[in-house]
Chimera marker file (.cmm) of the C-alpha trace (Angstrom):
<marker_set name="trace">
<marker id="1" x="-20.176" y="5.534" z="6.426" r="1" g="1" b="0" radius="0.5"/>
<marker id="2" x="-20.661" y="2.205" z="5.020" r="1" g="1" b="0" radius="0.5"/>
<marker id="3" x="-21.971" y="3.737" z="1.837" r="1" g="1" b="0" radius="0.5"/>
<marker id="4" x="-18.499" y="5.648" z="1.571" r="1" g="1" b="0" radius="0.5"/>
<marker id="5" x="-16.746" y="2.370" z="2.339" r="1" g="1" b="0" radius="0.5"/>
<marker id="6" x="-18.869" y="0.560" z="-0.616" r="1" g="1" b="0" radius="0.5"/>
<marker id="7" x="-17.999" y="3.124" z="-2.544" r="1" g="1" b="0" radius="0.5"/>
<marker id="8" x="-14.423" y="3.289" z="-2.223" r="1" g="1" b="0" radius="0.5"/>
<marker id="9" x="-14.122" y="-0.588" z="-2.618" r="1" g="1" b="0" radius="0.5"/>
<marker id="10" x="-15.913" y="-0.306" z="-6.264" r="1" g="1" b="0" radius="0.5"/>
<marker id="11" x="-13.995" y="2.641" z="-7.383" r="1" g="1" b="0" radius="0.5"/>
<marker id="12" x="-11.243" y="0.841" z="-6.539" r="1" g="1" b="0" radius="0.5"/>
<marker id="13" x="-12.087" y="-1.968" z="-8.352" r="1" g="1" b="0" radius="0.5"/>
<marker id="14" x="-13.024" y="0.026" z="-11.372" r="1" g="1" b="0" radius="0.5"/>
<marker id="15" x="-9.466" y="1.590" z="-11.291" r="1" g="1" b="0" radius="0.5"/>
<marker id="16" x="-8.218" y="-1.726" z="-10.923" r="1" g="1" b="0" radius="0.5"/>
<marker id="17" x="-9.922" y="-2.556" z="-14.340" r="1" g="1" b="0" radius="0.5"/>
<marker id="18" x="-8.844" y="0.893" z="-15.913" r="1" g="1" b="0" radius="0.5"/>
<marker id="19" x="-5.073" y="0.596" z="-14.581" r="1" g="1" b="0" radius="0.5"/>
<marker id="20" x="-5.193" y="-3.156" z="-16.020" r="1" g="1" b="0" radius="0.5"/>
<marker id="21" x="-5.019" y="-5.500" z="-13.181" r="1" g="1" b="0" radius="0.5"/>
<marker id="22" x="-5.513" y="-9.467" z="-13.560" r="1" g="1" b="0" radius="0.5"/>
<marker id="23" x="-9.122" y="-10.200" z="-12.307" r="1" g="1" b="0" radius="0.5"/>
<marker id="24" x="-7.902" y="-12.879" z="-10.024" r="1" g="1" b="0" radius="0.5"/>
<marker id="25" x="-6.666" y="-9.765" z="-8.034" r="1" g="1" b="0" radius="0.5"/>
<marker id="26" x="-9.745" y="-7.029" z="-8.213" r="1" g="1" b="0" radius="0.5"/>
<marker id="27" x="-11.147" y="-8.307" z="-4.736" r="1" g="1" b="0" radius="0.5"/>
<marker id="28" x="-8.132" y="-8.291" z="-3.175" r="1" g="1" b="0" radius="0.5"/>
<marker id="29" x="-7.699" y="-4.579" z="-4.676" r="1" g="1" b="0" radius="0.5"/>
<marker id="30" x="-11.053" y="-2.961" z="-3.505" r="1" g="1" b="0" radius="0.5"/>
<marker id="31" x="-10.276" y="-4.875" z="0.162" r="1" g="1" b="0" radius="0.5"/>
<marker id="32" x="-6.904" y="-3.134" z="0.043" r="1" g="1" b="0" radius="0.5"/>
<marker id="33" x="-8.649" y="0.569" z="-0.702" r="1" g="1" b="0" radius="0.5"/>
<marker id="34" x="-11.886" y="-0.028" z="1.603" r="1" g="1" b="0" radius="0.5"/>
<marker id="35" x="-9.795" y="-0.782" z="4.664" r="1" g="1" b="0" radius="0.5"/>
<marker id="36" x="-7.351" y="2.323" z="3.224" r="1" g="1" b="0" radius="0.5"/>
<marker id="37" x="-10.523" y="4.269" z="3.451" r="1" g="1" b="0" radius="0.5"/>
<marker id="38" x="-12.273" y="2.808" z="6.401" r="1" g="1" b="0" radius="0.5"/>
<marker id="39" x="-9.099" y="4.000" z="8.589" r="1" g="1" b="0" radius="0.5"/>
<marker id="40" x="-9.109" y="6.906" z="6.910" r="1" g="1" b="0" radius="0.5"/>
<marker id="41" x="-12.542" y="8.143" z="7.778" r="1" g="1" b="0" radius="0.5"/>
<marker id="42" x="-12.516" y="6.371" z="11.359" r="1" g="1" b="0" radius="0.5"/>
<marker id="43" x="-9.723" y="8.688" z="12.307" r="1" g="1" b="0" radius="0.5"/>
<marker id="44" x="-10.612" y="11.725" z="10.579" r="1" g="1" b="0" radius="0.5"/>
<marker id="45" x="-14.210" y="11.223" z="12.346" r="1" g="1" b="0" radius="0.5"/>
<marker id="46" x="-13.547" y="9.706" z="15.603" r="1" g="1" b="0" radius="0.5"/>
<marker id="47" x="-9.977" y="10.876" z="16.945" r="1" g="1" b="0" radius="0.5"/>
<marker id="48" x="-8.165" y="14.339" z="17.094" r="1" g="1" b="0" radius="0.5"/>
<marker id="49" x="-5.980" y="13.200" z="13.804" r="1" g="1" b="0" radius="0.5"/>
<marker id="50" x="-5.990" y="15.782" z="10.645" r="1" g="1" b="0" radius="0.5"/>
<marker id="51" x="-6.687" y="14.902" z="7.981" r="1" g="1" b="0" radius="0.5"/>
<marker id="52" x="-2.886" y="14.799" z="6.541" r="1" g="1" b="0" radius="0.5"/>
<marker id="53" x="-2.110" y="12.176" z="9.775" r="1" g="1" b="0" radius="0.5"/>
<marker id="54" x="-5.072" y="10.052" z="8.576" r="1" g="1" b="0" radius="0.5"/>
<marker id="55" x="-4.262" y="9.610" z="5.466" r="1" g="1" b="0" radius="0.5"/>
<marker id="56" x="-0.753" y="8.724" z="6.436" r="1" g="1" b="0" radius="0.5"/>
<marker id="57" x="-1.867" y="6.006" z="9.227" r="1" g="1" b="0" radius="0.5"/>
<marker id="58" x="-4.585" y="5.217" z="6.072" r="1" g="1" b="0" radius="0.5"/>
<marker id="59" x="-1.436" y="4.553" z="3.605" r="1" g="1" b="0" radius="0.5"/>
<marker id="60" x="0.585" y="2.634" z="6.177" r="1" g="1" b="0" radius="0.5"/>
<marker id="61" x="-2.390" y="0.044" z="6.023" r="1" g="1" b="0" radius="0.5"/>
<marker id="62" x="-2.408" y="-0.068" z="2.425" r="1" g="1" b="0" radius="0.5"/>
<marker id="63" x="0.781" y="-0.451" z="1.794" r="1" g="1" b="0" radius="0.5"/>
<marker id="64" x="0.938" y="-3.325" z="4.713" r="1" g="1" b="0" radius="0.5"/>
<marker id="65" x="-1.725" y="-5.058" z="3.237" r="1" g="1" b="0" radius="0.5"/>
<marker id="66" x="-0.122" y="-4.390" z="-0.402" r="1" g="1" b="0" radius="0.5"/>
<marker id="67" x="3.286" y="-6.228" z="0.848" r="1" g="1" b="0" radius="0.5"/>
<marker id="68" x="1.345" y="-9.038" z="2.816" r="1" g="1" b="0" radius="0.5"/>
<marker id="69" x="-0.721" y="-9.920" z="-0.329" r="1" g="1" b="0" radius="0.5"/>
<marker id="70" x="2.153" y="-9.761" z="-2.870" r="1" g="1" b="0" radius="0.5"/>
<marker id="71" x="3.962" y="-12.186" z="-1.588" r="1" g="1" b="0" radius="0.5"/>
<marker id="72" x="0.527" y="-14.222" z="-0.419" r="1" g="1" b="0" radius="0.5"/>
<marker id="73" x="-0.657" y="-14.232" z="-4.100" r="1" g="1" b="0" radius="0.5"/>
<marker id="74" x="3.444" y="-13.935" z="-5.276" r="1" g="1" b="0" radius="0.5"/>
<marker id="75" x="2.796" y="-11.249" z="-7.661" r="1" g="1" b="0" radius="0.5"/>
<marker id="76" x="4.611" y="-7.965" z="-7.187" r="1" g="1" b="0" radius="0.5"/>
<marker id="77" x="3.281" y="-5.061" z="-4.674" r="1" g="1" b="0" radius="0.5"/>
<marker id="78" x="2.396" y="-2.249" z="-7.137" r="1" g="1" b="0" radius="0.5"/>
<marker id="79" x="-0.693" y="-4.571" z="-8.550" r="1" g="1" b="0" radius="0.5"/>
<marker id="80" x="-2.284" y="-3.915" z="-4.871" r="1" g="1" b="0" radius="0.5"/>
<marker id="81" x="-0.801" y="-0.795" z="-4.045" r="1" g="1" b="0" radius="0.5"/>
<marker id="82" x="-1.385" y="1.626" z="-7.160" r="1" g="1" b="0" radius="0.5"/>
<marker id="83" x="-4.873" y="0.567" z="-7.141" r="1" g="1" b="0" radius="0.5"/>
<marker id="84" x="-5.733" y="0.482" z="-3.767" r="1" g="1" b="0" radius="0.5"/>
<marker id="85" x="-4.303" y="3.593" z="-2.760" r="1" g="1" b="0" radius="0.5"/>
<marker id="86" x="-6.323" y="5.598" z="-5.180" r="1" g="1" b="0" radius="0.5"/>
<marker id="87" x="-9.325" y="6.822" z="-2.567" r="1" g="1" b="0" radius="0.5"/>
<marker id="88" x="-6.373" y="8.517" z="-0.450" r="1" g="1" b="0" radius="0.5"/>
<marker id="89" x="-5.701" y="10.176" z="-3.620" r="1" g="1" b="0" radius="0.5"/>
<marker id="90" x="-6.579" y="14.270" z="-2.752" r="1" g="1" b="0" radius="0.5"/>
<marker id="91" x="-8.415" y="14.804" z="-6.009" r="1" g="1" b="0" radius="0.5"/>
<marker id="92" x="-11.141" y="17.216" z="-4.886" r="1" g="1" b="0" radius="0.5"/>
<marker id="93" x="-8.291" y="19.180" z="-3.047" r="1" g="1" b="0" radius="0.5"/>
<marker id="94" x="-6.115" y="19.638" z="-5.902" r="1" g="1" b="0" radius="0.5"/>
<marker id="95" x="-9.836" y="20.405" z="-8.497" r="1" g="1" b="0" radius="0.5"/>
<marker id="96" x="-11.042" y="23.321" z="-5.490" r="1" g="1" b="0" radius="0.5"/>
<marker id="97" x="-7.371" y="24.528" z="-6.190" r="1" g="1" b="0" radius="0.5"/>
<marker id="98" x="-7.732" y="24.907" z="-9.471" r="1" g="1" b="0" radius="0.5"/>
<marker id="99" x="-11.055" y="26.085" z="-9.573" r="1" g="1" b="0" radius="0.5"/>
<marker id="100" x="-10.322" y="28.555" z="-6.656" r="1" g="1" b="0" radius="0.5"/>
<marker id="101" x="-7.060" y="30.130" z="-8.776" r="1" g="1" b="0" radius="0.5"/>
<marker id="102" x="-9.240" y="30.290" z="-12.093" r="1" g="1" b="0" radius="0.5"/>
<marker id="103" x="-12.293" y="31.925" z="-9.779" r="1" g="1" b="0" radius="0.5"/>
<marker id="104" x="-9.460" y="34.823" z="-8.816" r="1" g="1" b="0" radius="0.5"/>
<marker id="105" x="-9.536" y="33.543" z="-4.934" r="1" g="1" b="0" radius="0.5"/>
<marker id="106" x="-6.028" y="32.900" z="-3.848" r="1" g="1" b="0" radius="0.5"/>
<marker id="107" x="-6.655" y="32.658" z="-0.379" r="1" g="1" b="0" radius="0.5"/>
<marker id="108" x="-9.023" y="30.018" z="-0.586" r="1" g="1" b="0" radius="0.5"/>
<marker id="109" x="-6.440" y="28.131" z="-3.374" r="1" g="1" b="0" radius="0.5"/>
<marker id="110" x="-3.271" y="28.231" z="-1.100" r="1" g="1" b="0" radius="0.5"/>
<marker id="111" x="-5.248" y="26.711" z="1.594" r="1" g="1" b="0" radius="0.5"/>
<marker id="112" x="-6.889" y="23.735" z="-0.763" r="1" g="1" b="0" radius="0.5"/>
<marker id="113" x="-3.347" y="23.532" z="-2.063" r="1" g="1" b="0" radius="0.5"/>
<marker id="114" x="-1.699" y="23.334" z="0.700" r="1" g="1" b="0" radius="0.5"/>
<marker id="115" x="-3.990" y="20.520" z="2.329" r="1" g="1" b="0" radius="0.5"/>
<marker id="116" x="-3.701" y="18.495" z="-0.760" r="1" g="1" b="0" radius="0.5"/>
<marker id="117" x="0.075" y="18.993" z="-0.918" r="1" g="1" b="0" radius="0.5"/>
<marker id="118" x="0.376" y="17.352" z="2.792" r="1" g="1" b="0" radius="0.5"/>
<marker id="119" x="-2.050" y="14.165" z="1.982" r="1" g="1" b="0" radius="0.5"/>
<marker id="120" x="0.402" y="13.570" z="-0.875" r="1" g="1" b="0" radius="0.5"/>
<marker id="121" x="3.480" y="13.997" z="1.133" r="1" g="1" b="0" radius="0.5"/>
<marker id="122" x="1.543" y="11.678" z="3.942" r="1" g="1" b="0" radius="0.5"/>
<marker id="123" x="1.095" y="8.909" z="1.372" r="1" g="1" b="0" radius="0.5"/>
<marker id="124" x="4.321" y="9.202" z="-0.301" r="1" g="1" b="0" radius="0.5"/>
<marker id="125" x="5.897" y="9.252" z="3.283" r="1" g="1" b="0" radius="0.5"/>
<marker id="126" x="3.440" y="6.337" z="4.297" r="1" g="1" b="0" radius="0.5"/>
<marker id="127" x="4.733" y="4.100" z="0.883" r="1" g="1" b="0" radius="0.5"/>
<marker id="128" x="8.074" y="4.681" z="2.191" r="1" g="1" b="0" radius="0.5"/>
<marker id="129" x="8.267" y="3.838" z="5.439" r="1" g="1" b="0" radius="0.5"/>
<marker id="130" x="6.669" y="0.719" z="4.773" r="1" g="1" b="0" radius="0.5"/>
<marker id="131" x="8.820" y="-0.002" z="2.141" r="1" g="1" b="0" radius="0.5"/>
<marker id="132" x="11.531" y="0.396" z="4.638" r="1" g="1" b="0" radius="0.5"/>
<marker id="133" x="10.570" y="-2.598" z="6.977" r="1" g="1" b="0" radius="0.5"/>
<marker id="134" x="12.550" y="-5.632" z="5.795" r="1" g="1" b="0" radius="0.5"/>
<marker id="135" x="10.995" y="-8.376" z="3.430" r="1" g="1" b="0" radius="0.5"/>
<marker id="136" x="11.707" y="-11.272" z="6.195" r="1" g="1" b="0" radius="0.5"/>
<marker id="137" x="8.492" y="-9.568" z="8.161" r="1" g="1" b="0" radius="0.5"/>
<marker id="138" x="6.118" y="-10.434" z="5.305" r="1" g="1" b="0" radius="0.5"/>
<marker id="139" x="7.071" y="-13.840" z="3.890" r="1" g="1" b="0" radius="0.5"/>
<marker id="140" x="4.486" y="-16.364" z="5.336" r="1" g="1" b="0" radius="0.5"/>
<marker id="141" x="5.740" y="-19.331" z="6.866" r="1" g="1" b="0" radius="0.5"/>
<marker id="142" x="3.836" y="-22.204" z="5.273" r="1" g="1" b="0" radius="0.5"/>
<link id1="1" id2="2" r="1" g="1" b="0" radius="0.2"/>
<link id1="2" id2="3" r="1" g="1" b="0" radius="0.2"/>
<link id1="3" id2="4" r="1" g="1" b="0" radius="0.2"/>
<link id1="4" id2="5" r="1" g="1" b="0" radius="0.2"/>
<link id1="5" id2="6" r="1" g="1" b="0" radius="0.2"/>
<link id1="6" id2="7" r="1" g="1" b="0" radius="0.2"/>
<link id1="7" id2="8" r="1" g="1" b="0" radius="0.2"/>
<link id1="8" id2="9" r="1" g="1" b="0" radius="0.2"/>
<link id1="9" id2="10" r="1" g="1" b="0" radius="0.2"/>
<link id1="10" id2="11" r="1" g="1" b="0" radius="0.2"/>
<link id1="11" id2="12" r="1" g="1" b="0" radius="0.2"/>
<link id1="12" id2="13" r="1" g="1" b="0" radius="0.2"/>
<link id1="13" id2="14" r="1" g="1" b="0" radius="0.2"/>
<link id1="14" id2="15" r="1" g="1" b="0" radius="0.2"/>
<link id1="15" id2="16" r="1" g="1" b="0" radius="0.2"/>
<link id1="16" id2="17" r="1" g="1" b="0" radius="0.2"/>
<link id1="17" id2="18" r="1" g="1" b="0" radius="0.2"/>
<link id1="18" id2="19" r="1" g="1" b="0" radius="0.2"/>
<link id1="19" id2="20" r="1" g="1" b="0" radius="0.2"/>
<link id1="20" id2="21" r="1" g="1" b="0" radius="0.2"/>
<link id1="21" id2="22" r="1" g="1" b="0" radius="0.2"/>
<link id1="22" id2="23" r="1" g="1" b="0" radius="0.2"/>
<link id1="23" id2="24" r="1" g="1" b="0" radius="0.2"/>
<link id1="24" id2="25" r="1" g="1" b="0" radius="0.2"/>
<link id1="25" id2="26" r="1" g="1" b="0" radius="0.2"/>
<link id1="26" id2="27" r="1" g="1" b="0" radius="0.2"/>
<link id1="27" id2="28" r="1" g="1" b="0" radius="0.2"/>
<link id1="28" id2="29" r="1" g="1" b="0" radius="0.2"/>
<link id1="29" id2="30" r="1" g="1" b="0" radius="0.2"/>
<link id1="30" id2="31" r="1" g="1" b="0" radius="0.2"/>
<link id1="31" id2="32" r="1" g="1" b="0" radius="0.2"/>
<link id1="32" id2="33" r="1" g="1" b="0" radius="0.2"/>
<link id1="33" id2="34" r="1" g="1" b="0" radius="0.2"/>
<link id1="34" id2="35" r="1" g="1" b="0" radius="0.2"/>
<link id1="35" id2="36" r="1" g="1" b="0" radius="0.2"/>
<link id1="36" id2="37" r="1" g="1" b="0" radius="0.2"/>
<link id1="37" id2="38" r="1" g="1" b="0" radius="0.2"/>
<link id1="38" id2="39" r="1" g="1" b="0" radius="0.2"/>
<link id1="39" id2="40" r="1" g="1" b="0" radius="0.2"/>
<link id1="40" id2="41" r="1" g="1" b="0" radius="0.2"/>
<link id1="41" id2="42" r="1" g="1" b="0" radius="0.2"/>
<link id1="42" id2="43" r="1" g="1" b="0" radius="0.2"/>
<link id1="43" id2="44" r="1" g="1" b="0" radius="0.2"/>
<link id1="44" id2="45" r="1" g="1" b="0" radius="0.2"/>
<link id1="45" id2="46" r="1" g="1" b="0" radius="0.2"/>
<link id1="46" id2="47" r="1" g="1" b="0" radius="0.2"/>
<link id1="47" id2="48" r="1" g="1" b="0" radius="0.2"/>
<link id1="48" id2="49" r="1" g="1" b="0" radius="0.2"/>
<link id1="49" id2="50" r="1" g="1" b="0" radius="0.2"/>
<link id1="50" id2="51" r="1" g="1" b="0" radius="0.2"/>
<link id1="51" id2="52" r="1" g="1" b="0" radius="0.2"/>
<link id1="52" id2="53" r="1" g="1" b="0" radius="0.2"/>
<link id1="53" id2="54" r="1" g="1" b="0" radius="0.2"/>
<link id1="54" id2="55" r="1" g="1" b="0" radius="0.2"/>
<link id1="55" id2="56" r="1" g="1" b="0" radius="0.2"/>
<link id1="56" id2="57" r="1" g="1" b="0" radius="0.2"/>
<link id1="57" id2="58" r="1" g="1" b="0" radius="0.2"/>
<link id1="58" id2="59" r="1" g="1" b="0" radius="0.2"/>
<link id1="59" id2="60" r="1" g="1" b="0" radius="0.2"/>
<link id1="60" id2="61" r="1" g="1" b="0" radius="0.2"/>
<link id1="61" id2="62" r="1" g="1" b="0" radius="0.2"/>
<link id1="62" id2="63" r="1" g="1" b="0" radius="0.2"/>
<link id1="63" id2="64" r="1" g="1" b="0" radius="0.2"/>
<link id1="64" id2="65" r="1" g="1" b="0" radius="0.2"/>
<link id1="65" id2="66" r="1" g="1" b="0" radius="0.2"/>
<link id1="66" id2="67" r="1" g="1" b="0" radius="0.2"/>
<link id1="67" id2="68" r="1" g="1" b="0" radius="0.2"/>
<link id1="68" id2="69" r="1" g="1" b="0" radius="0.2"/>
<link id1="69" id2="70" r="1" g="1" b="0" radius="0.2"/>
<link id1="70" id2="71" r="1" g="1" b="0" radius="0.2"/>
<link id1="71" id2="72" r="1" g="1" b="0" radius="0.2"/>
<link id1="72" id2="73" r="1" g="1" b="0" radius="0.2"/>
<link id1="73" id2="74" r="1" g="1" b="0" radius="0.2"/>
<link id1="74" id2="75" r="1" g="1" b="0" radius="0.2"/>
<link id1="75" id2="76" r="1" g="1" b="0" radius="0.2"/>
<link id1="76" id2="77" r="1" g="1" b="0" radius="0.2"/>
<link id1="77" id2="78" r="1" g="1" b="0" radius="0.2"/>
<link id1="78" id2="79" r="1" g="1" b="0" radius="0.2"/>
<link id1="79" id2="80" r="1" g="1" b="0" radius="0.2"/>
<link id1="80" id2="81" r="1" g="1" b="0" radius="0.2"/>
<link id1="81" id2="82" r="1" g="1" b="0" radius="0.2"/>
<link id1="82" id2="83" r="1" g="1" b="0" radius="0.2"/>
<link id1="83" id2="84" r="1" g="1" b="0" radius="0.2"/>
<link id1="84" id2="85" r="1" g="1" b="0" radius="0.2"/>
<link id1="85" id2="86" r="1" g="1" b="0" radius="0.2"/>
<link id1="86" id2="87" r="1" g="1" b="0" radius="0.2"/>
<link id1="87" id2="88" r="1" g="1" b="0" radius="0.2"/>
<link id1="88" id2="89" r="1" g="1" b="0" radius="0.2"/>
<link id1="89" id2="90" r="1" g="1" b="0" radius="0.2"/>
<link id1="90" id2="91" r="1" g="1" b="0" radius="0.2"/>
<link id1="91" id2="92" r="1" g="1" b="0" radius="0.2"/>
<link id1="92" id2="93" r="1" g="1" b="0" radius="0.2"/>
<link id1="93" id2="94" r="1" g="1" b="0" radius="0.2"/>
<link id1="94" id2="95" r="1" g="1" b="0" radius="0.2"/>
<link id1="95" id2="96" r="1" g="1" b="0" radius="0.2"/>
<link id1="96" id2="97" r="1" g="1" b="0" radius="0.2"/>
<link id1="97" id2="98" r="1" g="1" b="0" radius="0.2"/>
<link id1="98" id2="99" r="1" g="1" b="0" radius="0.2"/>
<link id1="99" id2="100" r="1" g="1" b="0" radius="0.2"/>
<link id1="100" id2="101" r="1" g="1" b="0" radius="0.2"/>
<link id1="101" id2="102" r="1" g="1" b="0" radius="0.2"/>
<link id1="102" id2="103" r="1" g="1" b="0" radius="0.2"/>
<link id1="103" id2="104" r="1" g="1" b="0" radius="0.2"/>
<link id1="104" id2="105" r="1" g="1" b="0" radius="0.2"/>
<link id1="105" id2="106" r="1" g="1" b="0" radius="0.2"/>
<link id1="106" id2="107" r="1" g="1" b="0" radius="0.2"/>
<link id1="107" id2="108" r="1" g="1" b="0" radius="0.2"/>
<link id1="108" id2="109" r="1" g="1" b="0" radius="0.2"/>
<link id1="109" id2="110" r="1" g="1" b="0" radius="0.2"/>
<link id1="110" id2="111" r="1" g="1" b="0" radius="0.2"/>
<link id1="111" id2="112" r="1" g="1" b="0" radius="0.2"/>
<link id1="112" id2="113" r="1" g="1" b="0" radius="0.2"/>
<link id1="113" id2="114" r="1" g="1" b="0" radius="0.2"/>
<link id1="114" id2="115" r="1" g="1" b="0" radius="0.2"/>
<link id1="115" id2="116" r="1" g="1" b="0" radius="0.2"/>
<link id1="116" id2="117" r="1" g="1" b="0" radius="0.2"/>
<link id1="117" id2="118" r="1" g="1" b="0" radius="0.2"/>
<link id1="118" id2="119" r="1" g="1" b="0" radius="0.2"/>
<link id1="119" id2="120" r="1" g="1" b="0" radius="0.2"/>
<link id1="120" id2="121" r="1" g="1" b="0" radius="0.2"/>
<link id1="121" id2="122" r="1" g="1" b="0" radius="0.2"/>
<link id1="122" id2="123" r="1" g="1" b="0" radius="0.2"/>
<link id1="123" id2="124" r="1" g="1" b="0" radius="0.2"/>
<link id1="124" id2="125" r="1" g="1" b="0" radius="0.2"/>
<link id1="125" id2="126" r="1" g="1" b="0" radius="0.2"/>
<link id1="126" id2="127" r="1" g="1" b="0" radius="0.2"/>
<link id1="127" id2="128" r="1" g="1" b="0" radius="0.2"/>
<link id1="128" id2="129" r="1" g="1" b="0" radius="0.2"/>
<link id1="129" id2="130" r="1" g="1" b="0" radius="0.2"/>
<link id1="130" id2="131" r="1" g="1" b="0" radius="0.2"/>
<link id1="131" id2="132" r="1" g="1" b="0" radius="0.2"/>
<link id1="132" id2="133" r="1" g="1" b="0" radius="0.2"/>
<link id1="133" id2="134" r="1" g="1" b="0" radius="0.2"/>
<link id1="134" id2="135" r="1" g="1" b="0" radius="0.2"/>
<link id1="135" id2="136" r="1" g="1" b="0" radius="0.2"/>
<link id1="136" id2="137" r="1" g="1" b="0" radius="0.2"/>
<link id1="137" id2="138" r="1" g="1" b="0" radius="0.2"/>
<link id1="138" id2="139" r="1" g="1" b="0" radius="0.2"/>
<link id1="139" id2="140" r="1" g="1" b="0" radius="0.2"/>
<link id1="140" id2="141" r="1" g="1" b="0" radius="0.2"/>
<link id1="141" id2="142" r="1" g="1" b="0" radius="0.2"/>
</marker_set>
């Protein structure tokens, strides 16, 4: 577990680098995607969630986190969120897709696909809930 957790904190640091974040920001980046991917694999492991409902609780939390440390370091959201959403990101879904439709194995490719197809839905729907709650709730008082 915590080796997953490191691991998803430096790969989203090194996408922070790659996507071309300020380096004042790369902690606060690889915080944002560990604690995406902490939840994550807490529920997946631990409760009776899918996988598709984890990620979606997991991209609530980044988002959350995105919004709170926008306006904490008053830079805008997408810095935090693009990068530290990436380890929700169903990569090896959508790759066993493809390599399951190249291998002639179409059962095995609609399932993949289909699983990947609902963690991106979950996130998308995740972003935009969040996005819905007003920006009053995540100005600081000082």
């Amino acid at each position: 577990m915590i080796g997953q957790i490191i691991a998803a904190v430096f790969g989203t640091i090194a996408f922070s680098v790659l996507f071309g974040v300020p380096r004042q920001y790369y902690a606060y980046c690889g915080f944002v995607g560990g604690a995406g991917w902490l939840l994550y694999w807490a529920l997946t492991a631990y409760t009776p969630c899918t996988e598709a409902e984890s990620t979606l609780f997991a991209a609530f939390l980044v988002v959350l986190l995105s919004r709170f440390l926008a306006v904490w370091e008053r830079c805008p959201v997408t810095v935090f969120l693009t990068a530290g959403i990436f380890p929700l990101v169903p990569g090896a879904g959508i790759y066993w897709t493809a390599y399951y439709l190249v291998t002639d194995r179409p059962a095995l490719a609609a399932d993949n696909g289909f699983d990947a197809i609902k963690a991106a839905f979950a996130i998308v729907l995740g972003i935009v809930l969040v996005f819905e709650i007003p920006d009053r709730f995540f100005k600081l008082n000082k």
